[in-house]
C-alpha positions in Angstrom: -48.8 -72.8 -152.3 -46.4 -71.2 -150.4 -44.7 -69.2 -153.3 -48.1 -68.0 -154.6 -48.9 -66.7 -150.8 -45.3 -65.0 -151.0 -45.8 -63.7 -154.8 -49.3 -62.3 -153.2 -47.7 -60.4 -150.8 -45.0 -59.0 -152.6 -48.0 -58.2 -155.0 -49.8 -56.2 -151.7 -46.1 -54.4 -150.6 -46.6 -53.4 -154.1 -49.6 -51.7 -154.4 -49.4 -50.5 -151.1 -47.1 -47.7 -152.3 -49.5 -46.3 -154.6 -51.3 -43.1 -153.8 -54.8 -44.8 -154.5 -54.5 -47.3 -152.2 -55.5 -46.0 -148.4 -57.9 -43.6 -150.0 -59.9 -46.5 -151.7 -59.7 -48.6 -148.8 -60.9 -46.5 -146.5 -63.6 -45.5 -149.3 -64.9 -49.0 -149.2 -64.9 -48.9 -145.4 -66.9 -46.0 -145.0 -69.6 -47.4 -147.9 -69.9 -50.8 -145.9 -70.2 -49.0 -142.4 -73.6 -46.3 -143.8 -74.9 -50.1 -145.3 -74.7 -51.5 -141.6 -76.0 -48.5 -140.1 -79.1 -49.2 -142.7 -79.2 -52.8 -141.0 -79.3 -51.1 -137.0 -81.7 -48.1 -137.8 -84.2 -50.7 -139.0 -83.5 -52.7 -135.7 -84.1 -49.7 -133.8 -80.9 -48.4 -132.7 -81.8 -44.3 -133.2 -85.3 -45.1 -131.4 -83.5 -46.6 -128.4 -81.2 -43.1 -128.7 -84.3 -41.1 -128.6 -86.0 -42.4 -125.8 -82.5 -43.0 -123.4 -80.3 -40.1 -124.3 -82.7 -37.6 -126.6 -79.9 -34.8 -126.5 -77.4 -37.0 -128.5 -80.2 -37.4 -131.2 -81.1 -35.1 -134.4 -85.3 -35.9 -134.6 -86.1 -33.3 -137.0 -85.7 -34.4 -140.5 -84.9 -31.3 -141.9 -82.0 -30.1 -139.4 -80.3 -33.3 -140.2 -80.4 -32.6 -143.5 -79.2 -28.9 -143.4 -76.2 -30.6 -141.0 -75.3 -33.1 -143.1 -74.9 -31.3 -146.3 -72.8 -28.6 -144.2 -70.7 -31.4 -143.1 -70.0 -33.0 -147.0 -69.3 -29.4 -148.2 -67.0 -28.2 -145.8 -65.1 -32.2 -145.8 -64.8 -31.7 -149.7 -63.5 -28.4 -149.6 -60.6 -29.3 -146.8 -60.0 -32.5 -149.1 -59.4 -30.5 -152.2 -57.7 -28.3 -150.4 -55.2 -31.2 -149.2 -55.3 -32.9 -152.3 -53.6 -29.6 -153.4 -51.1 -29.5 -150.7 -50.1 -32.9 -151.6 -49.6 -32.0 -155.2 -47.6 -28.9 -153.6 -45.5 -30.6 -152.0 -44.6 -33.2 -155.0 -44.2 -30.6 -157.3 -41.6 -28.6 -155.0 -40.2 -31.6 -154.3 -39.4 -32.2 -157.6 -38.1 -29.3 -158.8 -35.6 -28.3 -155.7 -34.7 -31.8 -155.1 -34.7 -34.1 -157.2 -37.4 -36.5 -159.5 -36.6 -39.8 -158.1 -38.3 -38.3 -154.5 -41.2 -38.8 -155.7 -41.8 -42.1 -155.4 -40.6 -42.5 -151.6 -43.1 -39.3 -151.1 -45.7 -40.6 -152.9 -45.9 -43.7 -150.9 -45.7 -41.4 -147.6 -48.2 -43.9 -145.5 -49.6 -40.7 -143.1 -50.7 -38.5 -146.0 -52.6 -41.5 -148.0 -54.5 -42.5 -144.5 -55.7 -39.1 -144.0 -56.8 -38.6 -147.4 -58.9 -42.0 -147.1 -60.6 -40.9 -144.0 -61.8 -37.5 -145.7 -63.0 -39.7 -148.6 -64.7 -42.6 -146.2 -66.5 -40.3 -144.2 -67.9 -37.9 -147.1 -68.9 -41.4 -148.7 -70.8 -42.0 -145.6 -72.5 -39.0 -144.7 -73.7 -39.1 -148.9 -75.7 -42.5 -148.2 -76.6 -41.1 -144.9 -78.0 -37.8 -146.3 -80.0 -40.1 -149.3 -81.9 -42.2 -146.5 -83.3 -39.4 -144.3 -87.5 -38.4 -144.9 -87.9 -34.9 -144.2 -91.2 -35.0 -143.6 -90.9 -38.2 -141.3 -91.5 -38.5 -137.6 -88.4 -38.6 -134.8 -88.6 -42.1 -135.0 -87.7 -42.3 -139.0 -84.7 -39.9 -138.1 -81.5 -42.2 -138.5 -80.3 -40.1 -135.4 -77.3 -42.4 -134.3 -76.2 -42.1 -138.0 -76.3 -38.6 -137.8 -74.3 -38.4 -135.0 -71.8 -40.8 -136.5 -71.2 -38.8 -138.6 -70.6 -35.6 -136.8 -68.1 -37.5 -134.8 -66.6 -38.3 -138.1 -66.0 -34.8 -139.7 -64.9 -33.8 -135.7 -61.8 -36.7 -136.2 -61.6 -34.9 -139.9 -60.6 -31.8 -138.7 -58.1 -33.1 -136.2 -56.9 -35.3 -139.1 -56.6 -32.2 -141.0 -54.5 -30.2 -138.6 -52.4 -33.0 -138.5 -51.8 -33.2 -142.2 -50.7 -29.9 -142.3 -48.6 -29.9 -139.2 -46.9 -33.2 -141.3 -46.4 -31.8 -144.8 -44.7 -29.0 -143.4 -42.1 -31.5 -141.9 -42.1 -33.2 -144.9 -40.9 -30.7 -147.3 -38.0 -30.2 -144.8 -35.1 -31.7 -147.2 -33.5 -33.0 -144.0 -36.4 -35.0 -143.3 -36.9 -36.2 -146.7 -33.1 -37.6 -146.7 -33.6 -39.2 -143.2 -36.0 -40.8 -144.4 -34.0 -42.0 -147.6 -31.0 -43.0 -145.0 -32.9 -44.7 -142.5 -34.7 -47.0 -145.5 -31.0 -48.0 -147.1 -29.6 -48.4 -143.5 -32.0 -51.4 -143.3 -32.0 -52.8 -146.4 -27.8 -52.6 -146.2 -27.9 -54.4 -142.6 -30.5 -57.2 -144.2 -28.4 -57.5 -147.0 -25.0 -57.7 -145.2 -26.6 -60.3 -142.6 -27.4 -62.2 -145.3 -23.8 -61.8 -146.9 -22.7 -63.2 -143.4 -24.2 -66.1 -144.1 -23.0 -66.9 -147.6 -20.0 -67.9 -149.4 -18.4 -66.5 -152.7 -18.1 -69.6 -154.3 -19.9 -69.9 -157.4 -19.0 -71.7 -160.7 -18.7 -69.7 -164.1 -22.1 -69.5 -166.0 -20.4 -68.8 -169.6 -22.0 -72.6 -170.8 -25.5 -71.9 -168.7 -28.6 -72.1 -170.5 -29.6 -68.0 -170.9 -33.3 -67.1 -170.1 -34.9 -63.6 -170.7 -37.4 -61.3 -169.7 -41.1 -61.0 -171.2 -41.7 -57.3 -170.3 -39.5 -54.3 -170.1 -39.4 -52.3 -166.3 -36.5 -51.4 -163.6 -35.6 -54.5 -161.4 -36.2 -53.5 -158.3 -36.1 -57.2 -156.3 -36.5 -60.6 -156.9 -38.0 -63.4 -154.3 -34.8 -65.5 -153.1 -36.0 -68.0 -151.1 -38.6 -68.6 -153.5 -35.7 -69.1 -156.1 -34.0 -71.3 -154.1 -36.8 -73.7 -152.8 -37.1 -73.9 -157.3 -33.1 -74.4 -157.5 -33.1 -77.2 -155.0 -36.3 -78.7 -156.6 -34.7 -79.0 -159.8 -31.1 -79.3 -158.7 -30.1 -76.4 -160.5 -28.0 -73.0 -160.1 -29.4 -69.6 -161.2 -27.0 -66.4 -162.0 -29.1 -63.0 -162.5 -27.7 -60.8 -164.8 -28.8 -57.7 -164.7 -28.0 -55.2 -161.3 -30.7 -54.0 -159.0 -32.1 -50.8 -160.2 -30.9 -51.3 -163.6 -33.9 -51.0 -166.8 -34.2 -54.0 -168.2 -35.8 -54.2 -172.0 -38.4 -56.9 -172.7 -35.9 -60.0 -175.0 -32.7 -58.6 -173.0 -31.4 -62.0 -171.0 -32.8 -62.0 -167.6 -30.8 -65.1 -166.1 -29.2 -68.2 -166.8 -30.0 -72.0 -165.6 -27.5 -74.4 -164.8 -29.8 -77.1 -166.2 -32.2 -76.4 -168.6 -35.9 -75.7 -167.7 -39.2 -76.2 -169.5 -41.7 -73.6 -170.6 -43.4 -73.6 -167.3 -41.0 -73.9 -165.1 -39.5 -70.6 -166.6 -42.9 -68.8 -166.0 -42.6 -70.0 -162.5 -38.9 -68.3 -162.5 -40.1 -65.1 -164.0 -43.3 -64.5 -161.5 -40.5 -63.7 -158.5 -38.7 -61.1 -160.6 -40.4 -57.5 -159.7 -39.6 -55.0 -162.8 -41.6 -52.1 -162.6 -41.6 -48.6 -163.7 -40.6 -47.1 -160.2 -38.3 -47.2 -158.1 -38.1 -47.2 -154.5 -35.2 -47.2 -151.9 -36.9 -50.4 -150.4 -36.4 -52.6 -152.7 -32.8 -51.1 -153.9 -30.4 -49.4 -151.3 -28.3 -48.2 -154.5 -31.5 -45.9 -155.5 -30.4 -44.1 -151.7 -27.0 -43.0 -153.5 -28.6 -41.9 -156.3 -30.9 -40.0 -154.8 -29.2 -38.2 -152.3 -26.3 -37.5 -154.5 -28.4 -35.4 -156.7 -29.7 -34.0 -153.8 -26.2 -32.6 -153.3 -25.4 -32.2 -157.2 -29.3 -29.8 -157.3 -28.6 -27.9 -153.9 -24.9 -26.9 -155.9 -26.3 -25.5 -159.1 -26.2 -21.8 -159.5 -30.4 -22.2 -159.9 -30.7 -23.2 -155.9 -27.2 -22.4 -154.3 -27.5 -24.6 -150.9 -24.1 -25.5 -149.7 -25.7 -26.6 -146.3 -28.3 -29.1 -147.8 -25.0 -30.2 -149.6 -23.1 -30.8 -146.4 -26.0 -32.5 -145.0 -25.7 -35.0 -147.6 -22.0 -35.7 -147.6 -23.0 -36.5 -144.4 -25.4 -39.1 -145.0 -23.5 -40.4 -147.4 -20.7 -40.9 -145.3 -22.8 -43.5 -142.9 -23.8 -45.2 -146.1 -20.7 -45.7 -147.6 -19.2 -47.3 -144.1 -22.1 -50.0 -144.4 -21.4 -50.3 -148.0 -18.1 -51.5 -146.7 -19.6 -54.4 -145.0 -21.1 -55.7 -147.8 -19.1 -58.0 -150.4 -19.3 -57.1 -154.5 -20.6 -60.4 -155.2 -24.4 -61.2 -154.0 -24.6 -65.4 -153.3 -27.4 -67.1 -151.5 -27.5 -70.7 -150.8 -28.9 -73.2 -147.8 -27.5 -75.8 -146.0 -24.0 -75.1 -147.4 -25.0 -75.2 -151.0 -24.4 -72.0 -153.2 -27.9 -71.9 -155.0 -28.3 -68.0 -156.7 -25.5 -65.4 -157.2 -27.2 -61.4 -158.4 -24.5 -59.4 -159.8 -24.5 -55.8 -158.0 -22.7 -52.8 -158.6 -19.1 -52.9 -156.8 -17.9 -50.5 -154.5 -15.5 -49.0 -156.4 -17.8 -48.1 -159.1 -20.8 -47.3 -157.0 -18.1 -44.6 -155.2 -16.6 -43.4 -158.2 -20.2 -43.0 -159.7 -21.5 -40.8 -157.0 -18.2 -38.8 -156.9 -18.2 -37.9 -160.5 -22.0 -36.0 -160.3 -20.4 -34.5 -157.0 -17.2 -33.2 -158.3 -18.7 -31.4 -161.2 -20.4 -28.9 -158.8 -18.5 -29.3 -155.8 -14.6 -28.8 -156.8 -14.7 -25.3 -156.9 -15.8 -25.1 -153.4 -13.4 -25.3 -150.8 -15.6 -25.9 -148.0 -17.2 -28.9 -149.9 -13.8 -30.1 -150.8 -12.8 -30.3 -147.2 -16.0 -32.1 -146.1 -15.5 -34.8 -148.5 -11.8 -35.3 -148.0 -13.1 -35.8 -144.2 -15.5 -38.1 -145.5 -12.2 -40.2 -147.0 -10.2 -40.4 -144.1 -13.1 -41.4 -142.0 -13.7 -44.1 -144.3 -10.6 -45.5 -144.4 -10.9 -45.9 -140.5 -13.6 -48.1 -140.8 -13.8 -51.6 -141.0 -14.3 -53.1 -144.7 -15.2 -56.4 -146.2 -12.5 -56.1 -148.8 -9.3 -54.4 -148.3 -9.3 -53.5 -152.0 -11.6 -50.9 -151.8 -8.7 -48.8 -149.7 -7.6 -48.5 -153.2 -10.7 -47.1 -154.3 -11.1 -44.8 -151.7 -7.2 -43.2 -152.6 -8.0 -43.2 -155.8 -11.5 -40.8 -155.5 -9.9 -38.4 -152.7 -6.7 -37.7 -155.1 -9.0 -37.2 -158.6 -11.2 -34.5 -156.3 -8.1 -32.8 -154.8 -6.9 -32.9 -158.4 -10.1 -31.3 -159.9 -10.1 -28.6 -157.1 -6.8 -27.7 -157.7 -7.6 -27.0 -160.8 -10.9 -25.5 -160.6 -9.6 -23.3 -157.5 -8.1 -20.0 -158.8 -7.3 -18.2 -154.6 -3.6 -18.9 -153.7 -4.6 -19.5 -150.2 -7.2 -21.9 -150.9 -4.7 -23.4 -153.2 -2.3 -24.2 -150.5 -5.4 -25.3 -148.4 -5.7 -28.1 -151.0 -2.0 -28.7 -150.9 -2.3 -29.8 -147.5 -5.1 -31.7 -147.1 -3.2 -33.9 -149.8 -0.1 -34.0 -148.2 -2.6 -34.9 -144.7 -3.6 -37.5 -146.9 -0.8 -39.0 -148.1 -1.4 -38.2 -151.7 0.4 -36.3 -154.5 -1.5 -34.6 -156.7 -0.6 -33.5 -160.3 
């Protein structure tokens, strides 16, 4: 019961990131409030309006009318004209960023909640407008639901202001990788307080029994402590193969079983893995370096030309990489000192050298880029670090850029610029 509540709400965090989802909800709200209105006109409600506080009440028929079809035509043209912004702001998004924004914009929380209260409150005004007799007498008037609503399209327009006070900000590409840095700061500090609590100890899986996937999609998470309530159940071990954020094709081996398991049991198993066709920074802090890499790699290209949105990256990355740190290679999860699930994960070594590799390629020939990332190195080898191999790593990135840059750089006195921030470093370059 309690892994079919948790497989329903990872089912609900799920669908909550699609654009469809506040709108429709809201939708469905603003149906189910004009049916209760039905329900209190015919107890009265507008007549006890009417005879108490007559100036809050519409009694003519056809002015309510005339009002509310005012009211649906103007709420539909400001939702189109937000539905466009929206689109806007996706397809700039896209273009000048990166693709793999989308996603984390798509799911933006604000813009999906103001876009279901335009759709709720045309909805309602529509039934309204269908249940009013122009020819009847102030009594038959639905008066109260009139002046609901009124007070609807007037928290419409504030709503709207809003939106477009918020999409401005959001195109801002510094907001955009805030937002990107402040979602991977959390998942890293979950994840390393979890590490905290682990041990690397886990046997080799080469003679496991090898299980795999029914459907193709990326694997963004998987439901651990629903794993390991099965594991102890069934006094087994399970080792995932594949790395978060990786594609995974349906009949490619998903994970292996210390003990074997039955068809059912394996079902079980499969229903906590979440592959999908998105990705989002959530689920996998590894889609964070990604994306804000070729946010860096994009603002570098001779089509946009933004060292500054470049720096500003460097920068986040920077923070990220000193979490990283934190963090061991190896992902094991067990309870009560028993080792029960080990994930394999990208190491640090490669998730640096993959990032540096797009970076280089459009940031060598630039010596102010160069400097900022050499900085980056030494301020990484300050910190503190999980595993004093990846000093190593961290040598081995700063000398292949100060290699490429001396290459790439043709100025003599940029040249010797380069020279010393190796010799600062401690490195000799070819």
């Amino acid at each position: 019961m309690i892994q079919l509540f948790k497989r329903i709400l990872a089912f609900f965090n799920l669908i909550q990131s699609k654009i469809a989802f506040y709108p429709t909800t809201f939708a469905i709200t603003g149906v189910l409030l004009a049916f209760s209105l039905f329900y209190l006109e015919e107890r009265g409600i507008s007549r006890y309006l009417v005879d108490h506080a007559p100036i809050l009440v519409v009694n003519n028929g056809q002015t309510a009318l005339t009002i509310l079809s005012a009211l649906i035509t103007g709420l539909i043209s400001m939702m189109v004209f937000s539905f466009s912004m929206v689109m806007l702001l996706l397809s700039q998004a896209s273009n000048n960023y990166s693709p793999r924004l989308l996603p984390g914009l798509i799911s933006d929380k604000v813009h999906q909640i103001i876009l279901g209260i335009f759709l709720a409150t045309i909805l309602y005004l529509i039934f309204i407008l269908f249940s009013i007799q122009p020819t009847g007498d102030k009594y038959q008037i639905p008066g109260f639901s009139v002046l609901l609503g009124i007070l609807g399209t007037v928290i419409c327009i504030y709503s709207f202001i809003y939106f477009i006070h918020n999409i401005s900000q959001s195109i801002q590409i510094n907001n955009i990788m805030d937002k990107i840095h402040k979602l991977a700061k959390s998942r890293l500090n979950t994840i390393i307080e979890n590490d905290s609590k682990s041990s690397n100890e886990f046997p080799s899986t080469e003679s496991w029994f090898e299980y795999c996937t029914e459907k193709s999609g990326y694997f963004q998470n998987v439901s651990v402590s629903n794993l390991m309530d099965i594991c102890a159940d069934r006094n087994t071990q399970i080792h995932i193969l594949p790395i978060k954020g990786s594609f995974v094709l349906k009949g490619n081996p998903l994970f292996k079983s210390k003990e074997e398991l039955d068809h059912e049991m394996i079902k079980t198993i499969l229903a906590n893995f979440k592959l999908h066709k998105a990705e989002l920074v959530a689920d996998n802090h590894l889609l964070a370096f990604k994306q804000i890499t070729e946010v860096i790699v994009k603002a570098m290209s001779p089509g946009i030309n933004d060292p500054g949105t470049a720096i500003n990256g460097i920068d986040y990355l920077t923070e990220l990489f000193c979490l990283r740190m934190l963090k061991k290679d190896t992902n094991v999860y067990g309870r009560d000192e028993k080792v029960f699930i080990k994930i394999n994960s990208v190491s640090f070594s490669e998730l640096i050298y993959q990032v540096m590799a797009s970076i280089r390629t459009y940031c060598k020939q630039d010596i102010i880029l160069t400097q900022k990332l050499v900085v980056m190195f030494k301020y990484l080898k300050m910190q503190k670090m999980e595993n004093p191999a990846y000093l190593k790593s961290i040598d081995l990135e700063a000398k292949t850029l100060l290699n490429d840059a001396r290459s790439s750089i043709t100025n003599e006195r940029d040249l010797q610029l380069v020279e010393k921030m190796a010799v600062d470093f401690g490195l000799k370059i070819i």
